[in-house]
KEKE-3310 file (N, C-alpha, C; in steps of 0.2 Angstrom, whole numbers, plus 5000, padded with zeros to 4 digits):
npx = (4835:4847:4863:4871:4884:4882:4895:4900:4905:4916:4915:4928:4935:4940:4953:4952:4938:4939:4944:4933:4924:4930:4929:4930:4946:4944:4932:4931:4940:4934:4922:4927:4932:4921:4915:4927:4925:4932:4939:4935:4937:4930:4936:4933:4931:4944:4951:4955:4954:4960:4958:4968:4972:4985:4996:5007:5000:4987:4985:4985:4979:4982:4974:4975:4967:4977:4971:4976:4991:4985:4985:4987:4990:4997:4999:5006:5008:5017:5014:5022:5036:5054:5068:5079:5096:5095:5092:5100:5103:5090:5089:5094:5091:5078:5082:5090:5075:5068:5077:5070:5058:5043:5037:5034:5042:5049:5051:5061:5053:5062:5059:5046:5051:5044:5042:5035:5028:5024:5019:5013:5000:5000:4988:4988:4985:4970:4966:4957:4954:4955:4947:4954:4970:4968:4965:4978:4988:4984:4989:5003:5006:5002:5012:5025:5023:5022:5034:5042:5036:5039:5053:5058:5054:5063:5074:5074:5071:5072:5088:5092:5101:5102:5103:5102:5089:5081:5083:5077:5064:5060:5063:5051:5040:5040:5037:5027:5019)
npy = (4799:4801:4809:4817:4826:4839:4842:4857:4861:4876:4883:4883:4894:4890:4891:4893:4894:4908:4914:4915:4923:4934:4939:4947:4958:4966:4973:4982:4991:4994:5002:5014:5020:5023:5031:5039:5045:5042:5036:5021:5005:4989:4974:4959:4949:4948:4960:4977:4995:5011:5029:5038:5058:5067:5079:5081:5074:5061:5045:5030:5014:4998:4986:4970:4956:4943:4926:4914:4918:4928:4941:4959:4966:4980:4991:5004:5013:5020:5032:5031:5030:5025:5033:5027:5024:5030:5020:5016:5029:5032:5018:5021:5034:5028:5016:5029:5035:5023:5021:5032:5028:5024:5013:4999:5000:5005:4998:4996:4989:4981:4976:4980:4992:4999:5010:5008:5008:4996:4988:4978:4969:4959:4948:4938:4924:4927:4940:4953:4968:4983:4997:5010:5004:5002:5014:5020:5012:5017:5031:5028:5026:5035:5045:5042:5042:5055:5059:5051:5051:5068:5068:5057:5063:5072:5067:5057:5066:5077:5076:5076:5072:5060:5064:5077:5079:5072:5080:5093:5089:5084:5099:5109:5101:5103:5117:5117:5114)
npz = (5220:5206:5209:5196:5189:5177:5164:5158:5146:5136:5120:5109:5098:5082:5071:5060:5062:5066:5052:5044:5051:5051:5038:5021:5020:5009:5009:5021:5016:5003:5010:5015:5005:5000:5010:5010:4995:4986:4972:4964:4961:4961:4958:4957:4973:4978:4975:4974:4967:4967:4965:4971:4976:4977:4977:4966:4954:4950:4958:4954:4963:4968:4978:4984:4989:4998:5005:5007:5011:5019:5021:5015:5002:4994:4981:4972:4958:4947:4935:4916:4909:4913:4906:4892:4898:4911:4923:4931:4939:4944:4952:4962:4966:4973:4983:4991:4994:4999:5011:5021:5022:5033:5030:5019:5002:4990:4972:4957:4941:4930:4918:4912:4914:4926:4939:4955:4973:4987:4997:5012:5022:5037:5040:5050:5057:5061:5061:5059:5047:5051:5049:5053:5051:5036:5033:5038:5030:5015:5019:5022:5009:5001:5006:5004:4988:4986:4990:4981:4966:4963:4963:4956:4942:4942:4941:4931:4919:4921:4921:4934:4947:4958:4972:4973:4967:4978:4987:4982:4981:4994:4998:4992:4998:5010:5008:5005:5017)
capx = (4837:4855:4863:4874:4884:4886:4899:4898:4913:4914:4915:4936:4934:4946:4957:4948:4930:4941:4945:4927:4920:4935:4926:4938:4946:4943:4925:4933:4944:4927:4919:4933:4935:4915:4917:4930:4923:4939:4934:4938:4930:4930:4937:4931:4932:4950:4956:4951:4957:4957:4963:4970:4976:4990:4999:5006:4996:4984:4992:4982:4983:4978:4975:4973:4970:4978:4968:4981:4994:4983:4990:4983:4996:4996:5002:5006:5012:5019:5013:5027:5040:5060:5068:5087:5103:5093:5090:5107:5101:5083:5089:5100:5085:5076:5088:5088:5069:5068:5080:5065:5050:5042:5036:5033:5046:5051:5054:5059:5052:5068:5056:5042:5052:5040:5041:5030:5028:5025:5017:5011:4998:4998:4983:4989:4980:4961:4965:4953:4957:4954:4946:4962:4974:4966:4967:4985:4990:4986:4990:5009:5008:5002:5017:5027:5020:5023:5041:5044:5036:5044:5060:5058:5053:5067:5079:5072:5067:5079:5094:5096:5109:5096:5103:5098:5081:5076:5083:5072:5057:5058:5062:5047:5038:5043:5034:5016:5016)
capy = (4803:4801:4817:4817:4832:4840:4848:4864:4864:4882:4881:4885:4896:4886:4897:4893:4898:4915:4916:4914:4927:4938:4944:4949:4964:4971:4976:4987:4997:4998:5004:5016:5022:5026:5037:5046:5049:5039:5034:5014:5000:4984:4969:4954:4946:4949:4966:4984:4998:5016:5034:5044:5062:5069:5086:5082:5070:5057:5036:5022:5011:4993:4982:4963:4952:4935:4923:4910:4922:4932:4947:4964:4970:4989:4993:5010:5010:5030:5033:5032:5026:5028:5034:5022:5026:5032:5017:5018:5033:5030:5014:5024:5036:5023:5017:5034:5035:5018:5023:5036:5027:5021:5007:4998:5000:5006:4993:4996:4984:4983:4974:4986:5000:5004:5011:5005:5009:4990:4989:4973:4970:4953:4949:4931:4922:4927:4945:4958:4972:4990:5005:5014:5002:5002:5023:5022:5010:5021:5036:5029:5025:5041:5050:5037:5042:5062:5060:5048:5055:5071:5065:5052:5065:5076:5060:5055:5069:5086:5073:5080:5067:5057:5067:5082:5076:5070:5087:5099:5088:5089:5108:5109:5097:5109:5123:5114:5109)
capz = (5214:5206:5205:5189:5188:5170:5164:5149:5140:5132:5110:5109:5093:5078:5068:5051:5061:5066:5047:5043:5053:5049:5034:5019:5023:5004:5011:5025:5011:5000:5015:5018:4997:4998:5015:5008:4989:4982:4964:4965:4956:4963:4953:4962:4979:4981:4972:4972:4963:4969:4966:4978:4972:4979:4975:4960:4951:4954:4958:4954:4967:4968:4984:4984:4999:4999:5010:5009:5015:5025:5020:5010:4996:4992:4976:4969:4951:4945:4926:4911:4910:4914:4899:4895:4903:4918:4926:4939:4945:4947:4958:4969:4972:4978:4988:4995:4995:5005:5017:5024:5021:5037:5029:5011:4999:4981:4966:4950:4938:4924:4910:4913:4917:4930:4945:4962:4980:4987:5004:5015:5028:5037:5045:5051:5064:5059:5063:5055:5044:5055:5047:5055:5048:5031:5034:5039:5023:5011:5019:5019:5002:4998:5009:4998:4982:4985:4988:4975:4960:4959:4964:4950:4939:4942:4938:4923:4914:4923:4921:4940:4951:4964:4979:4971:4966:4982:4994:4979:4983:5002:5000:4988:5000:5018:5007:5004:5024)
cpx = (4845:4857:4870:4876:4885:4893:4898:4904:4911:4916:4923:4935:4941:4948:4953:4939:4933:4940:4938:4924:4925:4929:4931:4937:4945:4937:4926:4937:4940:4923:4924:4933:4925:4913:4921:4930:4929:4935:4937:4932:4936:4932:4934:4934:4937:4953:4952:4956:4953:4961:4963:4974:4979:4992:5001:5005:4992:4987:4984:4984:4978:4979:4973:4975:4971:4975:4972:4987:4994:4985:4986:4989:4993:5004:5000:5010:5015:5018:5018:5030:5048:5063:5077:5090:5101:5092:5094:5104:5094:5083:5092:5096:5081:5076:5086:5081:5067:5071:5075:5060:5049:5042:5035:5039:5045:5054:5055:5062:5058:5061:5051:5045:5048:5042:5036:5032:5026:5023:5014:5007:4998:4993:4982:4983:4973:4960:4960:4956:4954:4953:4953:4968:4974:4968:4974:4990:4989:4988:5000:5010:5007:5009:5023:5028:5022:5029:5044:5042:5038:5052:5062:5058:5059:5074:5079:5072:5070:5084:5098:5099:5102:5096:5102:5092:5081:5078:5080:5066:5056:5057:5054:5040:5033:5038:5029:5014:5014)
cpy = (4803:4807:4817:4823:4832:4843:4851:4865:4872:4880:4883:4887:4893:4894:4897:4894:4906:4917:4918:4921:4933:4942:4946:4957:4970:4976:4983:4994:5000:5003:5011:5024:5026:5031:5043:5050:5047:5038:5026:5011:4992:4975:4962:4952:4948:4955:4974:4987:5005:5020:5037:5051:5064:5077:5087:5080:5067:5051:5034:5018:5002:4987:4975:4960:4944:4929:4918:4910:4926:4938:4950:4966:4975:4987:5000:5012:5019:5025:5035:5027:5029:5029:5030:5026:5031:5025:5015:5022:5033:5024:5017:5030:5033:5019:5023:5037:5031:5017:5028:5036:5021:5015:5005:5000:5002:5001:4998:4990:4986:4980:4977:4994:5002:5003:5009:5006:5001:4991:4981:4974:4964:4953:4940:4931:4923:4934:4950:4965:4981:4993:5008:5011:5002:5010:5023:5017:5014:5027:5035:5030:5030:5048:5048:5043:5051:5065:5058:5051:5059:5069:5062:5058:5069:5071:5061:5060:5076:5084:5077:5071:5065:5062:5074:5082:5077:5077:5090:5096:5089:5097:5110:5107:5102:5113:5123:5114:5117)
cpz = (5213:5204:5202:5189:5180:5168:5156:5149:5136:5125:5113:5101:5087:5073:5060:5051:5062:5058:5044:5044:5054:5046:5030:5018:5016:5005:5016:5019:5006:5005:5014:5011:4996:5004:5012:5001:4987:4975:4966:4962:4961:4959:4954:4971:4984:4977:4969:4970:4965:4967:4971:4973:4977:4975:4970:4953:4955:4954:4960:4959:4969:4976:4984:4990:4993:5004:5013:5014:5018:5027:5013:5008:4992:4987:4972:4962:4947:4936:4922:4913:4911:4907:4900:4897:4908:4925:4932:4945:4948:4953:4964:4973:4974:4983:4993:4999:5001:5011:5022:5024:5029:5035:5022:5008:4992:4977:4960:4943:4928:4917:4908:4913:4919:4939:4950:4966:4980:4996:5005:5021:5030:5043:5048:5058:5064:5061:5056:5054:5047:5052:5047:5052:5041:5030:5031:5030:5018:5012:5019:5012:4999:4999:5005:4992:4981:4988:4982:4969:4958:4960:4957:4943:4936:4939:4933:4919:4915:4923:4928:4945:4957:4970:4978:4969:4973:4988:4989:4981:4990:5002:4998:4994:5008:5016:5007:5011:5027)
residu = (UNK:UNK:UNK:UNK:UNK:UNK:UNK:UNK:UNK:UNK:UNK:UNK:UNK:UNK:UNK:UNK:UNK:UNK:UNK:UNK:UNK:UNK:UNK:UNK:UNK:UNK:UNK:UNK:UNK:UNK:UNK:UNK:UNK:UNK:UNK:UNK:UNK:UNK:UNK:UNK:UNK:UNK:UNK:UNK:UNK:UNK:UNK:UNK:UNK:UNK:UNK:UNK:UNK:UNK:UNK:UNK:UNK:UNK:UNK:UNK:UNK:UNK:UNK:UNK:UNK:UNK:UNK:UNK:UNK:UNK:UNK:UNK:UNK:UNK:UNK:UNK:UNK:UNK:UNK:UNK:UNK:UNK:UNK:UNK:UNK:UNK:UNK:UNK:UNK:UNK:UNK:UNK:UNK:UNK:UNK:UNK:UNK:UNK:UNK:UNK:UNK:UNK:UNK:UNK:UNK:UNK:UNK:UNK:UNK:UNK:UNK:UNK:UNK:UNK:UNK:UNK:UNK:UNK:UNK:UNK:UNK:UNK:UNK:UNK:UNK:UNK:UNK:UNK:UNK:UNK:UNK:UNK:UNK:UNK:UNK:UNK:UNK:UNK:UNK:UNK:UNK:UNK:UNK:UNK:UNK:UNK:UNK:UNK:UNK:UNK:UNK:UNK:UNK:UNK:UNK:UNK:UNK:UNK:UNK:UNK:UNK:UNK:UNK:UNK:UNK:UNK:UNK:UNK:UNK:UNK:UNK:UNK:UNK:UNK:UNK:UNK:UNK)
# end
């Protein structure tokens, strides 16, 4: 008898079968949106839409995964609009605002006049999207969204100077906790 050794190569998983078996991370954030009783509606494939309420209103907020760049984009859009010859100090609360946001960022879109929180998750390499991660995503954008809107508010519409907007909404803020 010849003895013929074998050899068992182990499978080396490819990055396009990780993708695969990834799963798209929009399911986890439905998952997540129907645990917590969020109102959300589902667009397609790649984009949901949920409320979150906060203190002092409720934000729309829209999430869409990119497959190609493998990456979940958090968008939080503030309702109305800036009114003119505010839009200096609106950017320089922003400014301000972005200076103390862990993470994600404040735009403001000049042809909309609208406001947005702006958030990024990448999930390169075939990584999957965490319950926890999905959590802590909006819960920035909601700590985001309940500095920024009164703030904004107090700009626009109390004709109050950014650095006086944004120390009343901390004071305001200190008082709730």
């Amino acid at each position: 008898m010849s003895s013929v050794k074998t050899k068992c190569v182990k499978p080396v998983p490819t990055l396009s079968g990780m993708r695969a078996m990834r799963g798209n991370p929009l399911d986890v954030v439905e998952r997540l949106c129907i645990a917590e009783h969020y109102d959300y509606e589902r667009l397609g494939a790649n984009e949901i839409h949920l409320t979150l309420n906060s203190l002092w209103c409720d934000h729309d907020v829209s999430l869409r995964w990119s497959g190609t760049d493998e990456s979940v984009q958090l968008f939080l859009m503030f309702e109305g609009r800036i009114p003119g010859g505010r839009t200096n100090d609106i950017c320089r609360l922003l400014s301000l605002l972005n200076e103390r946001l862990k993470a994600g960022h404040f735009d403001f879109w000049d042809k909309s006049g609208s406001l947005i929180y702006r958030n990024n998750l990448s999930l390169s390499g075939g990584a999957a999207l965490k319950t926890e991660q999905a959590m802590n995503l909006l819960a920035l954008a909601l700590e985001a969204a309940e500095r920024g809107y009164p703030a904004c508010q107090y700009v626009a519409w109390a004709g109050q100077s950014p650095e006086d907007a944004l120390t009343k909404t901390l004071i305001e803020l200190s008082k709730q906790a």
